[in-house]
C-alpha positions as CSV (number, residue, x, y, z in Angstrom):
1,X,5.5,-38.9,6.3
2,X,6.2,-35.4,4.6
3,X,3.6,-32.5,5.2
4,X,1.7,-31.7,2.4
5,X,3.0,-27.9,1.3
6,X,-0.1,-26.1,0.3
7,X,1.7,-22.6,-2.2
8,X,-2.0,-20.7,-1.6
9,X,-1.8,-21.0,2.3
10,X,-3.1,-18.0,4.5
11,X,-4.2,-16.2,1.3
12,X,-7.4,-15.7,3.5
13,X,-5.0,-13.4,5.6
14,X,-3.5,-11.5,2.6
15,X,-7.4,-10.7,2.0
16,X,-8.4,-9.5,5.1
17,X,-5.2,-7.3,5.5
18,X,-6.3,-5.7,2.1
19,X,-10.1,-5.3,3.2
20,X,-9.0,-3.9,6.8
21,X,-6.6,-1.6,5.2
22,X,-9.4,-0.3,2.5
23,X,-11.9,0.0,5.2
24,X,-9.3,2.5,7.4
25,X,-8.8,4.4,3.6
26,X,-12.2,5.4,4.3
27,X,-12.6,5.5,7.7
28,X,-14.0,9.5,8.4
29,X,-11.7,11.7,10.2
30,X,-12.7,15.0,11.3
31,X,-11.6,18.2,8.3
32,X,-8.1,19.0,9.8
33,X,-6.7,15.1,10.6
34,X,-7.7,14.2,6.6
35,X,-4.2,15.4,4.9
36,X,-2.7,13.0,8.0
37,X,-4.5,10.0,6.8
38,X,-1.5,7.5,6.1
39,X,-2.1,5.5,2.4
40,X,-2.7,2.6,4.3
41,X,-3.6,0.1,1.1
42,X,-0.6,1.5,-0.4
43,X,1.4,0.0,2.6
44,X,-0.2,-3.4,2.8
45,X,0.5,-3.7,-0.6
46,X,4.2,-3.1,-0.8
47,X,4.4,-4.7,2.3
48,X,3.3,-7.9,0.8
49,X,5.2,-7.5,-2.4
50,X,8.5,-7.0,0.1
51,X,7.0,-10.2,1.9
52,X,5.6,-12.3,-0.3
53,X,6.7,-11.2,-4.6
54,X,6.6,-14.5,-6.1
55,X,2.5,-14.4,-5.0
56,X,1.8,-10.3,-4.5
57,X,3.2,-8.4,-7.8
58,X,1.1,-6.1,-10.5
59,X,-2.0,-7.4,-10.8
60,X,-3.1,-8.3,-7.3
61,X,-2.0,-4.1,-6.9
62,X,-3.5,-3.4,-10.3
63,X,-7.3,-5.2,-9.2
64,X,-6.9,-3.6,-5.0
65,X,-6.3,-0.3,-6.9
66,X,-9.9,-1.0,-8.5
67,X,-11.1,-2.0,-5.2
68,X,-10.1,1.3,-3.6
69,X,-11.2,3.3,-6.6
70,X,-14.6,2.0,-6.5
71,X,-14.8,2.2,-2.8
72,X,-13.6,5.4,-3.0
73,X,-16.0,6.8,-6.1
74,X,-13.1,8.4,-7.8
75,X,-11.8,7.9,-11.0
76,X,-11.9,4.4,-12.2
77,X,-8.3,3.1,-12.4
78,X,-6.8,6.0,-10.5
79,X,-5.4,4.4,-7.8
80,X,-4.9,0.9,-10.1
81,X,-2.5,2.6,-11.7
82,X,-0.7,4.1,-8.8
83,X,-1.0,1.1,-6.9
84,X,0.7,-1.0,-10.2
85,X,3.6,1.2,-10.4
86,X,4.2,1.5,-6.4
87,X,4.6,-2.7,-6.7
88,X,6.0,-2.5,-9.6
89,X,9.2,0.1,-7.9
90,X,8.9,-2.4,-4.3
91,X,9.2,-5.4,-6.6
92,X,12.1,-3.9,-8.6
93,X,13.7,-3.5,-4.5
94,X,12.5,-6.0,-2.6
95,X,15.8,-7.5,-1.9
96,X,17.2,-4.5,-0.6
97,X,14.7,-3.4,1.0
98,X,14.5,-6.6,2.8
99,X,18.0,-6.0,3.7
100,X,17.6,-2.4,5.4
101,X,16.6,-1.1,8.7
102,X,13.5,0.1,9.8
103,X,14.6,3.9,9.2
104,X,15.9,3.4,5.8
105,X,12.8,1.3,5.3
106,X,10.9,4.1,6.2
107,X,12.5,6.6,3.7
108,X,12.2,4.3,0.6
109,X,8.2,4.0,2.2
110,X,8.4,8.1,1.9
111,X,9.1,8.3,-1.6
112,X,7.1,5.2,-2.7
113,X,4.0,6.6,-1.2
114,X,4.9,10.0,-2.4
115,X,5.2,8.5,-6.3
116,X,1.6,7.2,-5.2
117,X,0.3,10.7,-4.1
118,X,2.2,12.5,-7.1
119,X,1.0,10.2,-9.4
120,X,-3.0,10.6,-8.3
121,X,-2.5,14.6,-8.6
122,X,-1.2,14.5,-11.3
123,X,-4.3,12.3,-13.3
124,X,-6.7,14.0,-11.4
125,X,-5.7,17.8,-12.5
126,X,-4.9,16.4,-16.4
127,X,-9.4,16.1,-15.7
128,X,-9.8,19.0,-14.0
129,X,-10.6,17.2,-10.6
130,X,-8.1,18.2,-8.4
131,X,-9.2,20.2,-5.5
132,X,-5.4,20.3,-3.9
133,X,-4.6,24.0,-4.0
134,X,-1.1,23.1,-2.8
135,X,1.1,20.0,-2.4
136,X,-0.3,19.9,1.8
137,X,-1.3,16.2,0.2
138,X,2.4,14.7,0.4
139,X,2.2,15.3,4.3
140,X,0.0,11.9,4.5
141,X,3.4,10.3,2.4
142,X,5.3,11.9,5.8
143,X,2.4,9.9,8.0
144,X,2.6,6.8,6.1
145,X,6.7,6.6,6.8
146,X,6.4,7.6,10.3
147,X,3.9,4.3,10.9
148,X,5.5,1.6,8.3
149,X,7.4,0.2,11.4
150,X,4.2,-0.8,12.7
151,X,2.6,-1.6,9.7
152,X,5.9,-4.0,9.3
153,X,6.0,-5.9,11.9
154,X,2.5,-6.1,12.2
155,X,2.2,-7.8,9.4
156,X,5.1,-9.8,9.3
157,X,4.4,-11.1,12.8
158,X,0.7,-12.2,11.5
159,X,2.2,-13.5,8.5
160,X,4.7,-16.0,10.6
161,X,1.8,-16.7,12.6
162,X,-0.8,-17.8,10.1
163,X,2.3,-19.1,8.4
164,X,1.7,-17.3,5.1
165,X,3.8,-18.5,2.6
């Protein structure tokens, strides 16, 4: 008898990996580790769309980003918006990036996060609430490279165990 092939299996997992990575976003750090704080919803989400784009694309990033934002108390569709457009550039290379090795994974991580970072400076100074003096920000784009190969195959090795499809 065939198994019954459920599409919506282990979306209790894809949850839980957004919740644990929101809950490390604001997790406090002491003053002088903050700027090192990796993006770390912005990497579960391009994760998943790598893993997963015919379930994870723009609005599962667009309503996290609202998650984050209201976890956060910043500006209301800040980070829905960078979120959208970091899944909507992973979607646009999944295939490739599905294709390349953990380094030049990592370097394609560095300037998606970066578009992420850039794009949230730049909103918050058009309203007058930046409080970045300099770009010392992008250095958490340098942290959230350095630690995708974890993040990786982390995830991919819950995913094949949970057998999230």
């Amino acid at each position: 008898m065939a198994k019954k092939f459920n599409k919506h299996h282990g979306g209790w997992v894809i949850t839980a990996s957004f919740v644990l990575a929101a809950l490390f976003t604001v997790l406090p750090l002491p003053e002088w580790l903050e700027a090192y704080r990796p993006e770390w919803v912005a990497l579960v989400v391009i994760y998943w769309v790598i893993a997963l784009p015919d379930r994870i694309g723009l609005l599962t990033a667009w309503i996290v980003g609202f998650f984050v934002d209201v976890l956060e108390g910043s500006l209301l569709g800040l980070n829905a918006l960078s979120l959208a457009l970091v899944a909507y550039l992973a979607l646009s290379l999944y295939q490739r990036m599905r294709m390349f090795t953990a380094i030049q994974q990592s370097s394609t991580i560095l300037i998606l996060v970066g578009i992420h970072q850039l794009m949230s400076f730049w909103v918050l100074t058009a309203n007058s609430q930046n409080t970045a003096p300099n770009l010392i920000f992008m250095i958490s784009a340098l942290s959230s490279a350095i630690i995708w190969p974890f993040i990786f195959f982390g995830l991919r090795y819950i995913r094949r165990t949970f057998n999230v499809v």
